[in-house]
N, C-alpha and C positions, 0 to 999 in steps of 0.2 A: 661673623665677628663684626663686631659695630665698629667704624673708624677713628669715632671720636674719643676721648679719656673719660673715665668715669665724673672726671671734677665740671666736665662740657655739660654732663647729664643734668645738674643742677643750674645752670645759666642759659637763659632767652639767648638767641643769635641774632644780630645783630645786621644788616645786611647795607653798609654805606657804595657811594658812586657816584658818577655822575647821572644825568638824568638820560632814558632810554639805552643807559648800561646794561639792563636784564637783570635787576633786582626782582622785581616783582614775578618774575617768568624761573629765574632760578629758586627763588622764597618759596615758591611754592612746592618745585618739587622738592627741594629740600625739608623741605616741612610736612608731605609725605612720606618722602622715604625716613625721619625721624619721628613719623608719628604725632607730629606736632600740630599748634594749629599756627595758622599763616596768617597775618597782618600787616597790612598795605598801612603808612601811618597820610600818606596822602589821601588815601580814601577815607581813612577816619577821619582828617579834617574835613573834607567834602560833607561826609554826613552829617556831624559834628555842625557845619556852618549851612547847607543843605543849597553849597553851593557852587560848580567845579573850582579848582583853582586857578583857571585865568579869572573868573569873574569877583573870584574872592584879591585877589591883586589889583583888577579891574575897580572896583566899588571901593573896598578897604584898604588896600595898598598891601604893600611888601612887608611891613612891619606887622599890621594886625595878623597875616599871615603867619610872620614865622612865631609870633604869642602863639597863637592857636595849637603851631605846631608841637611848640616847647610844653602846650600843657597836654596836649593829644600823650606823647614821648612821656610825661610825669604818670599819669594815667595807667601805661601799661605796666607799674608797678605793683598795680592790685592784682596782674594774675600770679599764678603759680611759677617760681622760678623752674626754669626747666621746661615751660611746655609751648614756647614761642618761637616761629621765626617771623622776625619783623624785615620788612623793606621800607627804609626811609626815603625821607624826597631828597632831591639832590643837594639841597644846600643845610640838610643836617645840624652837620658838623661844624657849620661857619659860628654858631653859636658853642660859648665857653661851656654854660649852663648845659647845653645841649650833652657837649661830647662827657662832660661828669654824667649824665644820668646815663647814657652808653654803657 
């Protein structure tokens, strides 16, 4: 028996914290044991900018980061509802924009 509600089955999870909370370490088995696929949204900006995120803070600052991030977050709209668990970076939520696409 699965523990989530049928209505969960249709919506991405969503996984907020602070940073080195165990998003990414939890995301993923959770995103195994539902089958899902897993997505780090800090690593899709790394890739995304093909650059870690101190360097991208470093070089661009705080701001072009958290765009990057807001558009990374916009982005994973195009998959499938229902077949995501995501771990976002720690400071997420700090944007309005952000926690709407949430």
């Amino acid at each position: 028996m699965r523990a989530f509600s049928h209505s969960l089955d249709r919506k991405n999870i969503y996984l907020t914290g602070f940073m080195g909370a165990g998003k990414t370490t939890t995301g993923k088995l959770l995103a195994a044991n539902l089958k899902r696929k897993f997505l780090d949204t800090d690593q899709l900006v790394e890739k995304k900018m093909n650059l870690s995120i101190s360097q991208i803070f470093k070089n661009h600052g705080e701001s072009c980061f958290r765009d990057i991030e807001s558009e990374v977050l916009e982005s994973l709209s195009d998959y499938q509802p229902g077949s995501l668990v995501i771990a976002t970076g720690g400071g997420m939520v700090l944007s309005k924009k952000n926690r709407f696409l949430l």
